[in-house]
C-alpha positions in Angstrom: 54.2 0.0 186.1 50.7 -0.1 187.2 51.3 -1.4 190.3 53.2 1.7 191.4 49.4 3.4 191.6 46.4 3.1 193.4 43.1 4.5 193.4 41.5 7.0 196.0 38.3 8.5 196.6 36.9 11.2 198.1 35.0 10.7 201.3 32.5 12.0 203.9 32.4 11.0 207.8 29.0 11.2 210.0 29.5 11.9 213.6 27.4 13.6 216.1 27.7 16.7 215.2 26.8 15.9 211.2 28.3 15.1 208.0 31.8 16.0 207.2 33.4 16.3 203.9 37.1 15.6 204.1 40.0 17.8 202.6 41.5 14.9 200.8 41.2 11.1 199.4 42.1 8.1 200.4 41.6 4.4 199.7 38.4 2.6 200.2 40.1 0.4 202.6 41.1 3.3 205.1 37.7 5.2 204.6 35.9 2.2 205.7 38.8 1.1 209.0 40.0 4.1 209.2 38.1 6.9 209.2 34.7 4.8 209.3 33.7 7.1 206.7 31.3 6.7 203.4 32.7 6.6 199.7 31.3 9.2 197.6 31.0 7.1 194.7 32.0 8.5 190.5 35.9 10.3 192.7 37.7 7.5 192.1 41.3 8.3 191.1 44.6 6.1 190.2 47.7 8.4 191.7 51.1 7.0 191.9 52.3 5.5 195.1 54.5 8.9 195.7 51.6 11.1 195.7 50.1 9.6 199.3 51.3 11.6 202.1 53.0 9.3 205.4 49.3 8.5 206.5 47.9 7.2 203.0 45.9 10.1 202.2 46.0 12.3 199.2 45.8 15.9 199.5 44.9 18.8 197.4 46.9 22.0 197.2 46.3 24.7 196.3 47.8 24.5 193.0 46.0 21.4 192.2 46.7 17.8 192.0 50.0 17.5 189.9 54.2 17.9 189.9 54.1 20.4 192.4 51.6 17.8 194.6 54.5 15.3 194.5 57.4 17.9 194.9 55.9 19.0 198.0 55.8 15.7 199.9 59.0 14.6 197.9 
């Protein structure tokens, strides 16, 4: 069911003290209301629904990106 997924990307923020690179992805619409941050354009990803953690983002562990992802925020 396609829309059970969504795409993310992978992000930087500016602030004062520079540019950050953040740990993990998340859609275009929170980078840009959210986290008032800059798309780094060519990281887009479709994940299922499942895989977002309670605040929309998608995280990376350790492990990598698959079943064990979505078995740790299960």
């Amino acid at each position: 069911m396609e829309s059970s997924k969504i795409t993310v990307y992978s992000f930087d923020v500016f602030d004062t003290e520079g540019r950050s690179y953040m740990p993990f992805k998340a859609t275009r619409e929170d980078i840009a209301h959210r986290y008032r941050g800059t798309v780094i354009e060519g990281t887009g990803e479709q994940v299922p629904l499942l895989a977002l953690d309670k605040e929309g983002r998608y995280r990376r562990w350790p492990e990598g990106w698959g079943e064990q992802h979505l078995e740790r925020i299960a």
